[in-house]
Jmol script that loads the backbone (N, CA, C; Angstrom):
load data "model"
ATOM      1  N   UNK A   1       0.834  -1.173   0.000  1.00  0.00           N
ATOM      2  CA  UNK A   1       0.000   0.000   0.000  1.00  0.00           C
ATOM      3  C   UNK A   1       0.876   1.233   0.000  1.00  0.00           C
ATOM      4  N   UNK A   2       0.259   2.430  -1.088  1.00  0.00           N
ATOM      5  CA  UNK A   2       1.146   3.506  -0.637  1.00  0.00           C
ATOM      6  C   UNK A   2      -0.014   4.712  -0.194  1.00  0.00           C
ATOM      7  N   UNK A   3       0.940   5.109   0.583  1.00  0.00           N
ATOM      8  CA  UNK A   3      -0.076   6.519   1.829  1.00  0.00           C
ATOM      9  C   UNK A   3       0.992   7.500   1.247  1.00  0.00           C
ATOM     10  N   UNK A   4      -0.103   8.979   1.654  1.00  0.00           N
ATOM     11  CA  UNK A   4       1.082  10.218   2.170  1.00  0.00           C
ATOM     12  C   UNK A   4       0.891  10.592   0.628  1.00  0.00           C
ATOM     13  N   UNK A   5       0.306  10.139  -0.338  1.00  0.00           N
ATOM     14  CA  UNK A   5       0.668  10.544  -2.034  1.00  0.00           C
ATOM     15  C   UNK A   5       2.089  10.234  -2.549  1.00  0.00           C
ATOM     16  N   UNK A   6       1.935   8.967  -1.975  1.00  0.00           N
ATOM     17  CA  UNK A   6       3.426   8.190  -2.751  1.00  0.00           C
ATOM     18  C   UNK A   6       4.629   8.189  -1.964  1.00  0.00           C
ATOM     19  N   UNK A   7       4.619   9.033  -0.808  1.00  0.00           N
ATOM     20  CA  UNK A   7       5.456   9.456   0.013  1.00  0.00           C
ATOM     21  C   UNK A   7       5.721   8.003   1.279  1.00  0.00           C
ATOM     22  N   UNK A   8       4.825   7.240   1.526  1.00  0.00           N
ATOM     23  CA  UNK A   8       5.003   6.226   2.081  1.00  0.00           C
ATOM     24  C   UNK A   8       4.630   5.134   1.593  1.00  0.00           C
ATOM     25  N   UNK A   9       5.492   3.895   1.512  1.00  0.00           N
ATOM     26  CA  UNK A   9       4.721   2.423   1.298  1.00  0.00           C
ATOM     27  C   UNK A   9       5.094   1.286   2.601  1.00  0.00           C
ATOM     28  N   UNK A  10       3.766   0.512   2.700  1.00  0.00           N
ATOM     29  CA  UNK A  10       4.145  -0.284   3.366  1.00  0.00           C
ATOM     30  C   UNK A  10       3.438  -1.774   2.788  1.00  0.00           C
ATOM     31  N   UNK A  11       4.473  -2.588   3.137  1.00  0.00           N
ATOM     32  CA  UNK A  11       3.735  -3.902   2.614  1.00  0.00           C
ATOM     33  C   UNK A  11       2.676  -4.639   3.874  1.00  0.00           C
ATOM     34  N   UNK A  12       1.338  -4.781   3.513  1.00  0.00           N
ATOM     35  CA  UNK A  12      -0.028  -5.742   4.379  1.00  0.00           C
ATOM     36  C   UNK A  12       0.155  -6.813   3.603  1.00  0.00           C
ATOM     37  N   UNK A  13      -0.232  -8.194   4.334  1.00  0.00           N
ATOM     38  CA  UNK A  13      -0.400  -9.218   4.109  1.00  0.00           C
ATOM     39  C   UNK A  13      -1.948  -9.159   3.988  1.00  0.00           C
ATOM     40  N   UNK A  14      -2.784 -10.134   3.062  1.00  0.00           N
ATOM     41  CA  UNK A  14      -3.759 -10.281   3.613  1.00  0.00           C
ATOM     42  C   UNK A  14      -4.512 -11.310   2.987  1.00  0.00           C
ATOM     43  N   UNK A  15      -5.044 -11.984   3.416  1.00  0.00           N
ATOM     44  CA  UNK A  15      -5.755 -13.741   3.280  1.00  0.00           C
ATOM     45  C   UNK A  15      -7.227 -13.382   2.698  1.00  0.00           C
ATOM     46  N   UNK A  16      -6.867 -13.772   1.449  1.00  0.00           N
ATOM     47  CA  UNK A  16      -8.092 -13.897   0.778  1.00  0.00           C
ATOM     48  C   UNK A  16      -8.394 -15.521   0.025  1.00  0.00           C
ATOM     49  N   UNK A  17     -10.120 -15.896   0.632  1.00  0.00           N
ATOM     50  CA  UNK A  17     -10.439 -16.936   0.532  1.00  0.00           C
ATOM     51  C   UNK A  17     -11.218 -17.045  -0.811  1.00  0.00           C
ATOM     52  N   UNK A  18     -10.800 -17.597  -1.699  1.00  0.00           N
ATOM     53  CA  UNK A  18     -12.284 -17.573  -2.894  1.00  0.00           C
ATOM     54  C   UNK A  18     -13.081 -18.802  -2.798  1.00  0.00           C
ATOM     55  N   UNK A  19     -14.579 -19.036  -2.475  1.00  0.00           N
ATOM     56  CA  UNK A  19     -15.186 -20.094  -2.546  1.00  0.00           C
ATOM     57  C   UNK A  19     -15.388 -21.186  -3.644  1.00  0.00           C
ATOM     58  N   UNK A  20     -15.784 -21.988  -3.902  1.00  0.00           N
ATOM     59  CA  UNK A  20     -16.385 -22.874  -4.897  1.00  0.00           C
ATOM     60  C   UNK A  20     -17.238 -21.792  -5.979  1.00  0.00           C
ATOM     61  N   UNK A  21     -17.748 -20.973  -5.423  1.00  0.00           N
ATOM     62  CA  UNK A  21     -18.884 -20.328  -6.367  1.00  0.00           C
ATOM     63  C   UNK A  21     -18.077 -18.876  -6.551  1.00  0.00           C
ATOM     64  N   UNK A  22     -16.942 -18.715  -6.382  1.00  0.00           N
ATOM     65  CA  UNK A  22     -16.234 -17.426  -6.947  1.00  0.00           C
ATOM     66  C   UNK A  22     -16.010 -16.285  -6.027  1.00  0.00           C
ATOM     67  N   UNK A  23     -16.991 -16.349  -4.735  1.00  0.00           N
ATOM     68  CA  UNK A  23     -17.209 -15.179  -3.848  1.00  0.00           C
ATOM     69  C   UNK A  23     -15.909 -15.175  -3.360  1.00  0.00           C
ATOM     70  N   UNK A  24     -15.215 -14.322  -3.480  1.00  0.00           N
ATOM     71  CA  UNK A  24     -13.687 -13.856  -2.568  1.00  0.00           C
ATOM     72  C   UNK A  24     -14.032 -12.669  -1.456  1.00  0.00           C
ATOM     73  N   UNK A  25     -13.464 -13.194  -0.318  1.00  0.00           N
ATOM     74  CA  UNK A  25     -13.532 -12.298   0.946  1.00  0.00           C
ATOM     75  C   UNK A  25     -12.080 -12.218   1.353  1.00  0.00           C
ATOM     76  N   UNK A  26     -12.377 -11.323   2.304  1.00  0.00           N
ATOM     77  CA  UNK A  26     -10.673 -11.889   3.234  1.00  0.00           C
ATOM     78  C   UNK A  26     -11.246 -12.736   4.831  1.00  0.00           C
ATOM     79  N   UNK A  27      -9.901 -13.377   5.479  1.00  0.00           N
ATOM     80  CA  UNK A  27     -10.034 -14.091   5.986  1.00  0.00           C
ATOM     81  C   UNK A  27      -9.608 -13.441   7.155  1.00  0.00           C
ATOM     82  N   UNK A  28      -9.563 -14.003   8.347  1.00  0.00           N
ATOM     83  CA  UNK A  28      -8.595 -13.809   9.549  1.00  0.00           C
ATOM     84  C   UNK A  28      -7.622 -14.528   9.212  1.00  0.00           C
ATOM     85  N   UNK A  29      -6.283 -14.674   9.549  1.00  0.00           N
ATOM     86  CA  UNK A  29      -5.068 -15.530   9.416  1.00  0.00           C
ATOM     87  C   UNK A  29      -5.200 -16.977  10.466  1.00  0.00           C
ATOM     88  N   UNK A  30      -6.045 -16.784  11.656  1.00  0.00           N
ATOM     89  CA  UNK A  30      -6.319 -17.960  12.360  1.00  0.00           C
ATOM     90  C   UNK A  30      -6.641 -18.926  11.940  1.00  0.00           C
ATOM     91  N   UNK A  31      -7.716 -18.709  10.639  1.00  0.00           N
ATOM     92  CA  UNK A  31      -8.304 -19.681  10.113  1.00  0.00           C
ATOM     93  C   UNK A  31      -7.633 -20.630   9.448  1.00  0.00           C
ATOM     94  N   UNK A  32      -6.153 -20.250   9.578  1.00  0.00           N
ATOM     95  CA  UNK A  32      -5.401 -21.219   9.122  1.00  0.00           C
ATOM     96  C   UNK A  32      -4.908 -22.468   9.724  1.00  0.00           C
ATOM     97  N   UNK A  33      -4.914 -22.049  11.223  1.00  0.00           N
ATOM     98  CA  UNK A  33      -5.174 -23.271  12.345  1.00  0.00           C
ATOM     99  C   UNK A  33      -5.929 -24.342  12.085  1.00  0.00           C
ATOM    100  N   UNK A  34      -7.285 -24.252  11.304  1.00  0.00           N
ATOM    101  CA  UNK A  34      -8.136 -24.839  11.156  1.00  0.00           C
ATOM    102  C   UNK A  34      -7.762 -25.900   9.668  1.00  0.00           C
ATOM    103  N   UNK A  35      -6.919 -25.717   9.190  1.00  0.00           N
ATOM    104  CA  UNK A  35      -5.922 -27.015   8.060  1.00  0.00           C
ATOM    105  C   UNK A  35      -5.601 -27.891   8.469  1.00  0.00           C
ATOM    106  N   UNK A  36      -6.032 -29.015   7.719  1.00  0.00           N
ATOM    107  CA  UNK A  36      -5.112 -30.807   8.249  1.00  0.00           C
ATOM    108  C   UNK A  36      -4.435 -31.090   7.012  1.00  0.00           C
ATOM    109  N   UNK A  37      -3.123 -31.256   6.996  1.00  0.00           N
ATOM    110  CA  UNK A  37      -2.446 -31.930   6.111  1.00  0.00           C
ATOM    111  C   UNK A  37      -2.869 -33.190   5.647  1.00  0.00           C
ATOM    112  N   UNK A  38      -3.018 -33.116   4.232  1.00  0.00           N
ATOM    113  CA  UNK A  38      -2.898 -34.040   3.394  1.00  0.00           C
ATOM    114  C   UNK A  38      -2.613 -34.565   2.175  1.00  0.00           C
ATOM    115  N   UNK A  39      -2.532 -36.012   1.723  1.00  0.00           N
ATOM    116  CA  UNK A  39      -1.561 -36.474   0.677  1.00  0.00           C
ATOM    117  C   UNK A  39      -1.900 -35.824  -0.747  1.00  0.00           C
ATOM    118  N   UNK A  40      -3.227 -35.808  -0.954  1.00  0.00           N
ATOM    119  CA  UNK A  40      -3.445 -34.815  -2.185  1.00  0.00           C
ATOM    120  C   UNK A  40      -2.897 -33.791  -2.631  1.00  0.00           C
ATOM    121  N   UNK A  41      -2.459 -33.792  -3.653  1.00  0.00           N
ATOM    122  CA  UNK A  41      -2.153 -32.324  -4.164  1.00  0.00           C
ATOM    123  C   UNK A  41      -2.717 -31.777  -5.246  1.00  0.00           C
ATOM    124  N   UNK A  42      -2.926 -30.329  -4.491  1.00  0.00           N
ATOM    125  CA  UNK A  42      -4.174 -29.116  -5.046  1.00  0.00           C
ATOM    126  C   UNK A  42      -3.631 -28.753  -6.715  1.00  0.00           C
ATOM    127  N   UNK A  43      -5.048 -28.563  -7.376  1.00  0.00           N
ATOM    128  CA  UNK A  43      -4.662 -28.175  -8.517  1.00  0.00           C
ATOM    129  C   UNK A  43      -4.525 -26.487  -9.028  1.00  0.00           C
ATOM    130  N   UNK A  44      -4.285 -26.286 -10.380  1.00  0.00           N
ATOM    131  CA  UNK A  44      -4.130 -25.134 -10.679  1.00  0.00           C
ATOM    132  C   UNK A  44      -5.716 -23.897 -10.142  1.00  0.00           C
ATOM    133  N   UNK A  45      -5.741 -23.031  -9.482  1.00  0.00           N
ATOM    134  CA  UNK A  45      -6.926 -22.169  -9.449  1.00  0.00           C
ATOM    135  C   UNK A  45      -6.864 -21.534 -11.053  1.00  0.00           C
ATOM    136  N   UNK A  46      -8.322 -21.605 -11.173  1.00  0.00           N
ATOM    137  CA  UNK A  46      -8.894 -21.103 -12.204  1.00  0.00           C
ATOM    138  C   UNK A  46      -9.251 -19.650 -12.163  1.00  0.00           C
ATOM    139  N   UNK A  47      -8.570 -19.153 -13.117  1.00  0.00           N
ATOM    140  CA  UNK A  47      -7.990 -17.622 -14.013  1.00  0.00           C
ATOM    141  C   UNK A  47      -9.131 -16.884 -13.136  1.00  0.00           C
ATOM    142  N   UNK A  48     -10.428 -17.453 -13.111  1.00  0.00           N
ATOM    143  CA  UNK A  48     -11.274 -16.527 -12.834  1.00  0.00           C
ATOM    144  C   UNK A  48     -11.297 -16.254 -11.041  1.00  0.00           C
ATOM    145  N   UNK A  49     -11.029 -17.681 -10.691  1.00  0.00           N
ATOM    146  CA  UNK A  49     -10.868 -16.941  -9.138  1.00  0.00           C
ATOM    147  C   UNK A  49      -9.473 -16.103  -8.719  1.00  0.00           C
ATOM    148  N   UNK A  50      -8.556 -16.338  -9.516  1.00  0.00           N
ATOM    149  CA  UNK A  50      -7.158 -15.478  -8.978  1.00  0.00           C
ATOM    150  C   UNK A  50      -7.836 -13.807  -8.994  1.00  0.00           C
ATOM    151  N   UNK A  51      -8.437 -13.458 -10.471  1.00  0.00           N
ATOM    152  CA  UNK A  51      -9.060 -12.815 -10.816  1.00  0.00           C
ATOM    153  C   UNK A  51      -9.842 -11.958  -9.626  1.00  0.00           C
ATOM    154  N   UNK A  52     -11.107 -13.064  -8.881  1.00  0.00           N
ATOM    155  CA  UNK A  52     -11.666 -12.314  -7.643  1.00  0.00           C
ATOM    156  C   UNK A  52     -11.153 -12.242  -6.465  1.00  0.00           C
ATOM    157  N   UNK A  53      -9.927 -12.539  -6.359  1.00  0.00           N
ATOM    158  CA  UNK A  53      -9.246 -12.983  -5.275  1.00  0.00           C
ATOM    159  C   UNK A  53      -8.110 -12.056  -5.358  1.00  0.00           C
ATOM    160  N   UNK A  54      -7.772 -11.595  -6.085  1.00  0.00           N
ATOM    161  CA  UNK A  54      -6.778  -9.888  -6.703  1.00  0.00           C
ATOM    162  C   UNK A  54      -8.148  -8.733  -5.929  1.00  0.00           C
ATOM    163  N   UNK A  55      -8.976  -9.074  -6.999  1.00  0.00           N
ATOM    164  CA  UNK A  55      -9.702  -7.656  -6.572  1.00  0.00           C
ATOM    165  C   UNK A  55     -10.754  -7.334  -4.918  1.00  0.00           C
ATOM    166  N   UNK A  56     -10.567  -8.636  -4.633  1.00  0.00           N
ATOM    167  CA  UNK A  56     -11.065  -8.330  -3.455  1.00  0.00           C
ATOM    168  C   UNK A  56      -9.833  -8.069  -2.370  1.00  0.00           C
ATOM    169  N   UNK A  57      -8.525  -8.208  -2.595  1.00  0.00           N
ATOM    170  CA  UNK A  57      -7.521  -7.820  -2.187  1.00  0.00           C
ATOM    171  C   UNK A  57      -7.485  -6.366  -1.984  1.00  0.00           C
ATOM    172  N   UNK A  58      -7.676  -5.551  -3.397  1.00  0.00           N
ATOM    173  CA  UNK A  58      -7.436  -4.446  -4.212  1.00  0.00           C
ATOM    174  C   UNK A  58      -8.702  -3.524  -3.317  1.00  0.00           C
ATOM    175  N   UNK A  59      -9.672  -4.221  -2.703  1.00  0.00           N
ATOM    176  CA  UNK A  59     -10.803  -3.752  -2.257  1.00  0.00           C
ATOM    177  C   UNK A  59     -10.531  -3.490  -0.354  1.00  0.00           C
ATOM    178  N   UNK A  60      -9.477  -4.261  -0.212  1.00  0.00           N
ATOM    179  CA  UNK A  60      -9.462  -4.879   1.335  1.00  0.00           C
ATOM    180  C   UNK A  60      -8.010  -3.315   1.331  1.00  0.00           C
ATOM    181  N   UNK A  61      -7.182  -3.085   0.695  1.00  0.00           N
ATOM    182  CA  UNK A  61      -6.331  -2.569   0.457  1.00  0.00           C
ATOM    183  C   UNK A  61      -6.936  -1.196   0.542  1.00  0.00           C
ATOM    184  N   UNK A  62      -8.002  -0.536  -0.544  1.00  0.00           N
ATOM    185  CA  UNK A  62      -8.609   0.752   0.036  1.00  0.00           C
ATOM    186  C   UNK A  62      -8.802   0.897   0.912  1.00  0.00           C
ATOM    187  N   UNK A  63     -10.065  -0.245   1.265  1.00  0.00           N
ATOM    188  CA  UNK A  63     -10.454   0.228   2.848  1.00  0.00           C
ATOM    189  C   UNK A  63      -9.592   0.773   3.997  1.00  0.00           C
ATOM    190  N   UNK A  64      -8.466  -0.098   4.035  1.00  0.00           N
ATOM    191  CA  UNK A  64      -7.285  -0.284   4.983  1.00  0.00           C
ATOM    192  C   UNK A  64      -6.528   1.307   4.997  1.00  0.00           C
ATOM    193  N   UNK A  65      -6.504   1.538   3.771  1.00  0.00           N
ATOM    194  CA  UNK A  65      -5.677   2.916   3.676  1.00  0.00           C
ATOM    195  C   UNK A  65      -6.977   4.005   4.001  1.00  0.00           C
ATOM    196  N   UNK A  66      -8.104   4.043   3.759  1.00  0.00           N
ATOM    197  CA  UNK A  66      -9.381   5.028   3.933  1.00  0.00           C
ATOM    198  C   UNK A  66      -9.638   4.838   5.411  1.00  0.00           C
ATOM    199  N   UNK A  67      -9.283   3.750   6.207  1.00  0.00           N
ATOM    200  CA  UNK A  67      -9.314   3.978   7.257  1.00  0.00           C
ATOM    201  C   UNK A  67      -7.981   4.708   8.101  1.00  0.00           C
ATOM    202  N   UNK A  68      -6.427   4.084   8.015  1.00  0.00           N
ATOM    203  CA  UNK A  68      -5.798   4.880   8.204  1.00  0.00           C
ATOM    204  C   UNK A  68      -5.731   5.696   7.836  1.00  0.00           C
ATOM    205  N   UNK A  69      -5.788   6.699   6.861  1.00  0.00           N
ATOM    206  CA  UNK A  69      -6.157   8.268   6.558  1.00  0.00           C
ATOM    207  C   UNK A  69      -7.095   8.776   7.640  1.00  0.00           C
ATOM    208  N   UNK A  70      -8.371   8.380   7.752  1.00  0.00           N
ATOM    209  CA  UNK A  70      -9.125   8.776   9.384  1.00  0.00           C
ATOM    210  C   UNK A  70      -8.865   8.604  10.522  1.00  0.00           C
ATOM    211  N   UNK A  71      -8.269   7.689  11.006  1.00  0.00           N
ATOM    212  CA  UNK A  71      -7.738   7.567  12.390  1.00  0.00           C
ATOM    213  C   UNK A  71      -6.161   8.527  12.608  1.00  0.00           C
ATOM    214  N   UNK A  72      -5.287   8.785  11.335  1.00  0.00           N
ATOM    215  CA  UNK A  72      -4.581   9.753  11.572  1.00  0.00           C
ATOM    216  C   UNK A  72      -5.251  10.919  11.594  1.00  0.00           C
ATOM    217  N   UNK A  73      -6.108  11.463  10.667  1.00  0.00           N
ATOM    218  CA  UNK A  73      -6.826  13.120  10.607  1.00  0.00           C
ATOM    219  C   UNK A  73      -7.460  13.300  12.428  1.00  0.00           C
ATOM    220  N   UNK A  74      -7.898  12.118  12.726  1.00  0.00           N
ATOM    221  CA  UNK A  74      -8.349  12.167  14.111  1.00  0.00           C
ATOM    222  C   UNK A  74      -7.396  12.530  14.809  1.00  0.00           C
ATOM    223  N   UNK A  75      -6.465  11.802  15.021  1.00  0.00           N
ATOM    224  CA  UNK A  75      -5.189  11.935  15.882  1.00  0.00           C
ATOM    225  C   UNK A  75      -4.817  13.409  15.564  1.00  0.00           C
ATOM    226  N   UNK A  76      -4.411  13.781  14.348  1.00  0.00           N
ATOM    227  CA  UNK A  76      -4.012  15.530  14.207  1.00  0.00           C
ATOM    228  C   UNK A  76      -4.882  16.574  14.852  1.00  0.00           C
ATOM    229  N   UNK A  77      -6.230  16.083  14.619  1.00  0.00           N
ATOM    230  CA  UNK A  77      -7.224  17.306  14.701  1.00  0.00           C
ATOM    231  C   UNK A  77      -6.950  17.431  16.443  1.00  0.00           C
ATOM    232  N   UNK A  78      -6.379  16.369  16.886  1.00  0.00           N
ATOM    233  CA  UNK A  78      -6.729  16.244  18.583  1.00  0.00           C
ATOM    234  C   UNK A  78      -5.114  16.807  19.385  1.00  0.00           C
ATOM    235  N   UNK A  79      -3.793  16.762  18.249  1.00  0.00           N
ATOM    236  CA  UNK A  79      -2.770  16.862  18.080  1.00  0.00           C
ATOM    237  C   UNK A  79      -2.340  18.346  18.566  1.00  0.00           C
ATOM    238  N   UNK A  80      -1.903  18.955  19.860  1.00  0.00           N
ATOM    239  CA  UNK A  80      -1.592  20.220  20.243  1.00  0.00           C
ATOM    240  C   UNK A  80       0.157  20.814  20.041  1.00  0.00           C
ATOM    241  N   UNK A  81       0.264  21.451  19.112  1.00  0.00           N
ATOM    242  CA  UNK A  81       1.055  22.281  18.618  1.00  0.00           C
ATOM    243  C   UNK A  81       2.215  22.097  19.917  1.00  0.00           C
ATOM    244  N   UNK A  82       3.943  21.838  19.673  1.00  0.00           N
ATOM    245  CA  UNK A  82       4.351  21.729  20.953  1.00  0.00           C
ATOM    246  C   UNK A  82       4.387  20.866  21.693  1.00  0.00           C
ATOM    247  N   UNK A  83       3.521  20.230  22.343  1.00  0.00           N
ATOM    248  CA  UNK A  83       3.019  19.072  23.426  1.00  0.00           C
ATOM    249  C   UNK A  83       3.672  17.817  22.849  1.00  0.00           C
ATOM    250  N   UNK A  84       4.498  17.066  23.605  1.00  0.00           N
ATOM    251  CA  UNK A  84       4.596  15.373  23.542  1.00  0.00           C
ATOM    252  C   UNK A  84       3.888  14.963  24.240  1.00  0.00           C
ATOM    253  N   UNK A  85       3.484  13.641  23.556  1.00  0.00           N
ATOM    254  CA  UNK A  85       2.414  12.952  24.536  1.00  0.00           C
ATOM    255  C   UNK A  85       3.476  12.074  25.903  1.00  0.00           C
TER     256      UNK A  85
END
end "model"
wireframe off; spacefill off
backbone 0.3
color backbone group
């Protein structure tokens, strides 16, 4: 993600699940606890879920920055000229 108008980047991780039927969300990372190893091995994902699984990234990524942009403007507006906290 970049903040600040290019002036900062930082790299987020973030777990996005696409279902059987295409719906991509993000996940908590816990939910990864919830995996049992096994002998199978997974095949190629299909073009179309990488596809919803980018843009719901791309979606999780605004939010993330539209919220830090508000919780800093908060912090400034409350921010006294001088003063360390």
């Amino acid at each position: 993600m970049t903040e600040s108008n290019g002036k900062r980047a930082s790299i987020w991780a973030t777990l996005i699940k696409v279902d059987d039927s295409g719906n991509a969300r993000p996940v908590r990372w816990e939910s990864l606890a919830n995996l049992v190893p096994t002998d199978q091995n997974g095949g190629s994902p299909h073009p179309a879920r990488e596809g919803h699984a980018l843009t719901a990234a791309r979606e999780v990524a605004a939010a993330t920055v539209t919220e830090h942009r508000k919780v800093r403007a908060g912090w400034f507006a409350q921010a006294v000229p001088g003063r360390v906290p």
